[in-house]
C-alpha positions in Angstrom: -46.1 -61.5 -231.4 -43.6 -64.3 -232.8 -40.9 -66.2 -231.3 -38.0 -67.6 -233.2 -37.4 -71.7 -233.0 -33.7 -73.3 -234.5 -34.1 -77.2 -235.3 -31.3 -78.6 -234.8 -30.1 -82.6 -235.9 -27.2 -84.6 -234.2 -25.5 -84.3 -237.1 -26.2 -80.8 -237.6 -25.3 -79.2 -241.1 -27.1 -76.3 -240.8 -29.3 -74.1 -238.5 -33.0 -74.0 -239.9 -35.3 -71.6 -238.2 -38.8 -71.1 -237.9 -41.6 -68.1 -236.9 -43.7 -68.7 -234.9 -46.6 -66.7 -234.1 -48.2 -66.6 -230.3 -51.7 -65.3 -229.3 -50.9 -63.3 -226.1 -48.3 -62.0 -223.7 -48.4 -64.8 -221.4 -45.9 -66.6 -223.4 -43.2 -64.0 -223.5 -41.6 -65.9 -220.2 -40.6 -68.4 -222.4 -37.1 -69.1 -223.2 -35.6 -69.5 -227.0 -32.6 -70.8 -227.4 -31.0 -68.6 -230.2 -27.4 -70.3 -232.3 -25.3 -67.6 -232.1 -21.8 -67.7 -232.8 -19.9 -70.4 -233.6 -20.8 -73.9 -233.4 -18.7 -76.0 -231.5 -17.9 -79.1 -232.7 -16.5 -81.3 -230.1 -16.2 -85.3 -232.1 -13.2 -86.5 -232.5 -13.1 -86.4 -235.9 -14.3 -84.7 -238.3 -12.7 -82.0 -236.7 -12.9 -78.9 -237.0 -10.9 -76.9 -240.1 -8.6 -74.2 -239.7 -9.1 -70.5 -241.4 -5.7 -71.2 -243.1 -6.6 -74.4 -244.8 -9.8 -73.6 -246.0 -8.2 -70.3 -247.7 -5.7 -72.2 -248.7 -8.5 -74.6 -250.3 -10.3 -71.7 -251.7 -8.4 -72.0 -255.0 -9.0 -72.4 -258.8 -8.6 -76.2 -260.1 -5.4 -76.2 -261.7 -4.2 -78.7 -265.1 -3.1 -82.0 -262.6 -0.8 -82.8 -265.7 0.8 -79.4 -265.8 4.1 -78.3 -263.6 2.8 -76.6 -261.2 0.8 -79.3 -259.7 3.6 -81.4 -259.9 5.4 -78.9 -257.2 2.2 -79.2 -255.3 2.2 -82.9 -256.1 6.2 -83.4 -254.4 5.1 -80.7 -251.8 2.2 -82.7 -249.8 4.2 -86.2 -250.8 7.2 -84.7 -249.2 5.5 -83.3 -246.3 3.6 -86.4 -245.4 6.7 -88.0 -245.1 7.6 -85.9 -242.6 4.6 -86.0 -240.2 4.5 -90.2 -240.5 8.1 -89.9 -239.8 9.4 -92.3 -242.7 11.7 -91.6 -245.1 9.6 -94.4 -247.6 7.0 -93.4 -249.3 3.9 -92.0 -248.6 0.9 -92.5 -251.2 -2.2 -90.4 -251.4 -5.4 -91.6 -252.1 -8.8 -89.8 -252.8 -10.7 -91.8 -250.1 -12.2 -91.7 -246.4 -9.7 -94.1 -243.9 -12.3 -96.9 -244.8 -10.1 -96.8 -248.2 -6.8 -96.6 -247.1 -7.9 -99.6 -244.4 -8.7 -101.3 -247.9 -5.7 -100.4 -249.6 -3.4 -102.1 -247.2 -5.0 -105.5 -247.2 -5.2 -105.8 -251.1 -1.8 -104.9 -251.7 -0.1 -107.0 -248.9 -2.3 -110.1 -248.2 -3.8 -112.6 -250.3 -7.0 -114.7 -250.2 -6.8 -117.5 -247.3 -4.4 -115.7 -245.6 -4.2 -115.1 -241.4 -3.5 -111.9 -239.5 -3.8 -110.9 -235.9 -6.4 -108.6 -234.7 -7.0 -107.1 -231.4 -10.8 -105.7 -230.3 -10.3 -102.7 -228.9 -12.9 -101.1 -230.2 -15.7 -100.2 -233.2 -13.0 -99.5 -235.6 -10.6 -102.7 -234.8 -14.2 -104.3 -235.3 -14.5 -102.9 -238.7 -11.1 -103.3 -240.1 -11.3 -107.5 -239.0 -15.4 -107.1 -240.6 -13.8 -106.1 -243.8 -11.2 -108.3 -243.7 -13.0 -111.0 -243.7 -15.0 -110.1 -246.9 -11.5 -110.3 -248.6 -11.4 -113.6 -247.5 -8.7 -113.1 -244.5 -8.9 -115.7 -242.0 -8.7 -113.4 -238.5 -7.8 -114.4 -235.2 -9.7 -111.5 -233.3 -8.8 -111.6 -229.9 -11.5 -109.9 -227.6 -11.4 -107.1 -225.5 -13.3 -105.0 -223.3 -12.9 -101.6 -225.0 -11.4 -99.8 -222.0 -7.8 -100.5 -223.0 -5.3 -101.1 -225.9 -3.7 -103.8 -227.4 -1.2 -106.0 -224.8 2.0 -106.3 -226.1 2.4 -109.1 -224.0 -1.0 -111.2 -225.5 0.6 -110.2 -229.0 4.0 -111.9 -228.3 2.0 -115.0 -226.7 0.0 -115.7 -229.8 3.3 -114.9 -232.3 4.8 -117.4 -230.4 2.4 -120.1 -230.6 2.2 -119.8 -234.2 5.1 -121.9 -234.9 3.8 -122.1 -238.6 4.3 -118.9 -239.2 0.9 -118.7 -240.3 0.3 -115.3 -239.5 0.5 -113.0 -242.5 0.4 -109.8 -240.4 -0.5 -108.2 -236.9 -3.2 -105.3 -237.5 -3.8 -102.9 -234.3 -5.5 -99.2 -234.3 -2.9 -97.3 -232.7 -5.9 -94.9 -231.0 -9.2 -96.2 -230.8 -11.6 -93.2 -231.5 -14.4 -94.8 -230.2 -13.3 -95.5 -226.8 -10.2 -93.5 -225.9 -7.6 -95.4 -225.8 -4.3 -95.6 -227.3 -2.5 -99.2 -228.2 1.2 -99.3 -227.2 2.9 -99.6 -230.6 6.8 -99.4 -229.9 6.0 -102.3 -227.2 4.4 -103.9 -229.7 6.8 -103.9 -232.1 9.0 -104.9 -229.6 7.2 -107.9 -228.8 7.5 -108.7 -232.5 10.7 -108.9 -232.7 11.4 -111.0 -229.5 9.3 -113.7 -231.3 11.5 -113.1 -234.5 7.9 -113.6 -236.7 7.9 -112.0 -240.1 4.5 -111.3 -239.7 4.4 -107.6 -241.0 2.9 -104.7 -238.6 0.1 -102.9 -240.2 -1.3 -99.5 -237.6 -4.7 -97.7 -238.2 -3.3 -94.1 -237.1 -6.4 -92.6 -238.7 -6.6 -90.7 -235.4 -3.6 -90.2 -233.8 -1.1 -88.9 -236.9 -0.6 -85.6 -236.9 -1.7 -85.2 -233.1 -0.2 -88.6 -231.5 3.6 -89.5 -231.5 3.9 -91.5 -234.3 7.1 -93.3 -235.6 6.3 -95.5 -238.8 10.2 -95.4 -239.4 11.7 -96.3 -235.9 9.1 -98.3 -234.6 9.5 -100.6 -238.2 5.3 -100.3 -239.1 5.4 -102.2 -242.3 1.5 -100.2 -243.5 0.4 -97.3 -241.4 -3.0 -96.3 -242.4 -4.3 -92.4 -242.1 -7.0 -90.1 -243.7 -7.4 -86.3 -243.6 -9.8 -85.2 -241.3 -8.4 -85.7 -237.9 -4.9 -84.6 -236.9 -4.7 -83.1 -240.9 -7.7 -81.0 -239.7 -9.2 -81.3 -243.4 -12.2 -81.9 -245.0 -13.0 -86.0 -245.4 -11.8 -87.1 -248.7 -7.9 -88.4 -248.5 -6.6 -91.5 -247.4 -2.6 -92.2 -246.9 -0.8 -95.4 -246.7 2.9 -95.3 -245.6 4.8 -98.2 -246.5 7.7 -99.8 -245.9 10.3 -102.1 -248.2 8.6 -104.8 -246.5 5.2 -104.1 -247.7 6.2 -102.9 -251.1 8.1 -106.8 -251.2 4.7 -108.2 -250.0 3.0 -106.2 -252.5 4.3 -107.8 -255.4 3.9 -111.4 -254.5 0.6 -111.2 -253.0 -2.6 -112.6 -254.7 -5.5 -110.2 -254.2 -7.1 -107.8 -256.6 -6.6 -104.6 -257.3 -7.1 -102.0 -259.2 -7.8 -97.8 -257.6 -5.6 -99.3 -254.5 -2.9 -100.8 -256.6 0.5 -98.9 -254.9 2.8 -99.5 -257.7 0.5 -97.3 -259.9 0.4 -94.6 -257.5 4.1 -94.4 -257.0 5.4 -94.5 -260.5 3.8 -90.8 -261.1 4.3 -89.9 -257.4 7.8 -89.9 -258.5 7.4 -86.6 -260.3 4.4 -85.6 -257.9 1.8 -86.4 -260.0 -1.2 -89.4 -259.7 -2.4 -91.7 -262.1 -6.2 -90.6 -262.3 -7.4 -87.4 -261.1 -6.4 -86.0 -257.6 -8.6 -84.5 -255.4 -6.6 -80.7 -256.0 -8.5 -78.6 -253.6 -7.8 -81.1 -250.6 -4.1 -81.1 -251.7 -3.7 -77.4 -251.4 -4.9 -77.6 -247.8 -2.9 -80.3 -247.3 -0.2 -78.1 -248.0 -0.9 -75.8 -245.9 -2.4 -78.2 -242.5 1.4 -79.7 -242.9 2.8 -76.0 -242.8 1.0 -75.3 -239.5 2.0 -78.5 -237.8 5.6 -78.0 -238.9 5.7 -74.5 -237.9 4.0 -75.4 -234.2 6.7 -78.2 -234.4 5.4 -81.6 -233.8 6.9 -82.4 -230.4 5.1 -79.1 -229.5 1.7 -80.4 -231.0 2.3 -83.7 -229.3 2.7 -82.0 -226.1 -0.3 -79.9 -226.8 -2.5 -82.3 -227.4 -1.3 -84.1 -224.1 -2.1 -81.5 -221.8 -5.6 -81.0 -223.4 -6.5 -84.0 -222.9 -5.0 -84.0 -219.1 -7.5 -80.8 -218.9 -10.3 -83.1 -219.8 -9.5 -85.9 -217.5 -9.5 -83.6 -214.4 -12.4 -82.3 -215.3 -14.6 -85.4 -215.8 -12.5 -87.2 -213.1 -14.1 -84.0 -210.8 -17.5 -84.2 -212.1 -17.1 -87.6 -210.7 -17.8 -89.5 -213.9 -15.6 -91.9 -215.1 -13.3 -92.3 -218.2 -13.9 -95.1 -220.6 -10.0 -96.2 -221.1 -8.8 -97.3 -217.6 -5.1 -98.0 -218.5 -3.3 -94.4 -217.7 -0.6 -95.3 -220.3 -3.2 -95.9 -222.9 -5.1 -92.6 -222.3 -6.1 -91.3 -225.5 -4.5 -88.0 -226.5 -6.9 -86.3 -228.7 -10.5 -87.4 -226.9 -11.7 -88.6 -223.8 -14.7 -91.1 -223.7 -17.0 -90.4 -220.3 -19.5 -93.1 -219.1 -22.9 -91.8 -218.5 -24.2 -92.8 -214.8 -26.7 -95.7 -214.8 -30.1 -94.6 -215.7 -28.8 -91.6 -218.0 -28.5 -92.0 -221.8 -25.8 -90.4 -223.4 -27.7 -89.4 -226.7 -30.0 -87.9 -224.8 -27.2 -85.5 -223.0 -25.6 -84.9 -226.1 -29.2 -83.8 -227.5 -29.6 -81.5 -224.5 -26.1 -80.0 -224.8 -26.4 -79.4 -228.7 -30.2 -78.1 -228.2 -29.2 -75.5 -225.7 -25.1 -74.5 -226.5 -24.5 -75.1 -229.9 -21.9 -77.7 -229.2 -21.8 -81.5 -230.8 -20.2 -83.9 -228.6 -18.9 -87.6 -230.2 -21.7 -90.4 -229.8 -21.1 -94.0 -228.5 -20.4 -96.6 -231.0 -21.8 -100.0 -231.6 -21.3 -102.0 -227.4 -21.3 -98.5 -226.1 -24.2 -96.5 -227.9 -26.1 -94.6 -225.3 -23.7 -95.4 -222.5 -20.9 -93.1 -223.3 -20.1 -89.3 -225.2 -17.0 -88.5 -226.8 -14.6 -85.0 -226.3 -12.8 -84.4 -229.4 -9.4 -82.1 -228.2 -8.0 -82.6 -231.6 -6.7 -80.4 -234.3 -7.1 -76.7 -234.5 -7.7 -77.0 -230.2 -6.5 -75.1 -227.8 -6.8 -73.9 -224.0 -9.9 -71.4 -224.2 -11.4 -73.6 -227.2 -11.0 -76.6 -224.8 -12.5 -74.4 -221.9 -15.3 -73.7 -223.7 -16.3 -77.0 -224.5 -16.1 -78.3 -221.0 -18.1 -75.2 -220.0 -20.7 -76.5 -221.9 -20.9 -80.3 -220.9 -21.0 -78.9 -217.0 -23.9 -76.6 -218.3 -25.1 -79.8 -220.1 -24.8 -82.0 -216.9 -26.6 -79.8 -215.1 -29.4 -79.3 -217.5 -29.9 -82.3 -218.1 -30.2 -83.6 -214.1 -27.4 -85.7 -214.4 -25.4 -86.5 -211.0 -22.2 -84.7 -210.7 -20.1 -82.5 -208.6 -19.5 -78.9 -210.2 -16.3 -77.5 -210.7 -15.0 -79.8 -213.5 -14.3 -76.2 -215.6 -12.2 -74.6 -213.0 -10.3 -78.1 -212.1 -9.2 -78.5 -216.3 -8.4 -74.4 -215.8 -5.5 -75.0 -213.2 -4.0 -77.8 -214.9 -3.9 -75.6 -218.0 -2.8 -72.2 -216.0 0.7 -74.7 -215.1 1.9 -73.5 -218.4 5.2 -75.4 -219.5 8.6 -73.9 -220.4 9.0 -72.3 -223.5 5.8 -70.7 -223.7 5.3 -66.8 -222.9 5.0 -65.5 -219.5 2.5 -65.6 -217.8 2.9 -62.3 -215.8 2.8 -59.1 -217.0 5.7 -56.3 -217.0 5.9 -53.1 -215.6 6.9 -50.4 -218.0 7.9 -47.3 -216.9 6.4 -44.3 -218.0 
């Protein structure tokens, strides 16, 4: 007699499984967990990748010097335009965020220089860490991770710098490792009420392409993005958007560069070609991810990624656990950060709820490893693919003895069943016979 065993990781790539042989039949009682069907991956990022992209991906290399890339090339160009909402440019770069995060400092600022950092979380953390091996003097003001930036602190320290010392003001517009989302139009606002020419640089690495974002209207001067979030692709693109501003900045600034340079990226993006070789495969399904948004509409993702989220809130908030961000204007759109009860680890739940349903929930980072996991709503999401994950952190909770009320599922279910106009009907019609 045999039993089969998966081994799973965290960070699970792949199912491995193994035989394994029993003497008697007083272990066929025992319960195997078997990974059927999908896996459900449930981070906020990486997330998951439509069919439609990776077909779309599933293409021979083409000659990046020849025409038809250079359609391709003025296609995704074009196209991020549109879903950064700038009519500036938009350059490409084969990188994670990490290098786009690197490209706007070393084309803006210069050795020496200030900026104005807020902590709201592990990634405002790592954006001032590398900062400051550029040689960027920050004034990181702390936070508590459960909120954004304050407008309000923002134009208080603009004001005191009568100096005009500060280069630029650098805020992640949503916070992926805590949930919350920073208030950019007020803090733009709060810019200009000091009248500082400090330029406005947004980490939207999370929220473009699932978050209302407005590089144009709200003046960002560098908004930073990659690929595998809202673009629901593979890792391996980074974007900078950038306006006149920054481009001015850019050519008076002191700091090396050389892969990062902009100018040399924009005088081939002209004709929709790069200056060393793009990544071609990740274009293509760039081409299409920015199809499927613009077909959906991107008020209509916006507003989809809302109510997900909502979903989620009404279900933790009935489990009686308690979300991360506590500012309801800040509430993150595309994932919802839960703190574990005292006495509960988090990795350990997500362990338990990977082990048994297949599903991968986001970790805590850095100040809140072990105290809190992550729901990723993000991307190719939708009601029953939400649903589905929730069912599986109430199984979770359960499992794994942690205190809660049931019902979480069926609260996030009516919130979702109060469809909103324009979508179909929700009753059925009588046809005659």
């Amino acid at each position: 007699m045999f039993t089969i065993e998966y081994q799973n990781s965290i960070e699970r790539t792949k199912n491995e499984c193994k035989i394994v042989f029993e003497a008697g039949p007083e272990s066929a009682d025992k319960e195997v967990f078997m990974h059927q069907g999908r896996h459900f991956l449930q981070i906020p990022g990486p997330s998951p990748v439509p069919e439609r992209v990776l077909r779309a991906m599933d293409m021979p290399v083409i000659d990046h010097r020849s025409a038809e890339f250079g359609e391709l090339g003025r296609a995704v160009l074009e196209g991020s335009q549109t879903i950064f909402q700038t009519a500036g440019p938009v350059v490409i770069f084969p990188s994670s965020g990490t290098g786009a995060w690197e490209a706007a400092i070393v084309n803006t600022l210069s050795p020496g220089d200030k900026v104005l950092m807020v902590e709201t979380g592990h990634f405002a953390t790592l954006w001032r860490q590398m900062a400051g091996r550029f040689g960027i003097e920050v004034d990181f003001v702390p936070g508590d991770w459960r909120r954004g930036a304050d407008p309000a602190l923002i134009e208080a320290k603009l004001t005191d710098d009568k100096a005009r010392a500060i280069k630029a003001v650098m805020v992640v517009h949503n916070e992926t490792s805590t949930g919350a989302t920073s208030r950019i139009a007020e803090i733009r606002a709060a810019i200009d009420r000091t009248a500082h020419p400090a330029l406005l640089m947004v980490d939207t690495i999370s929220s473009l392409g699932s978050v209302d974002y407005r590089h144009d209207e709200w003046k960002v001067d560098v908004s930073v993005s990659c690929s595998q979030k809202g673009f629901m692709l593979p890792p391996g693109l980074g974007f900078n958007a950038i306006s006149e501003k920054a481009r001015a900045a850019a050519k008076t600034n002191k700091m090396p560069r050389s892969y990062f340079d902009w100018e040399e990226m924009l005088k081939p993006n002209a004709k929709g070609f790069f200056p060393y070789t793009p990544a071609t495969n990740l274009l293509y399904g760039l081409r299409e991810a920015i199809a499927m948004l613009l077909e959906e509409g991107l008020d209509n993702v916006f507003a989809r990624h809302q109510r997900l989220a909502a979903a989620t809130r009404a279900a933790v908030n009935h489990w009686g656990l308690e979300v991360l961000c506590q500012e309801p204007s800040e509430f993150s759109p595309v994932l919802t950060a839960v703190l574990m009860p005292p006495g509960h680890d988090a990795d350990q739940f997500r362990q338990i709820v990977l082990d048994n349903y297949n599903m991968s929930l986001g970790s805590g980072l850095s100040k809140v490893a072990g105290k809190v996991f992550r729901i990723g709503h993000l991307g190719e999401c939708n009601a029953l693919t939400l649903l589905g994950a929730l069912t599986g952190v109430e199984m979770g909770l359960s499992v794994a003895g942690v205190p809660h009320r049931s019902g979480g599922v069926d609260a996030a279910m009516k919130l979702l069943e109060q469809r909103p106009q324009g979508n179909a009907s929700p009753h059925l019609k009588v046809v005659g016979t």
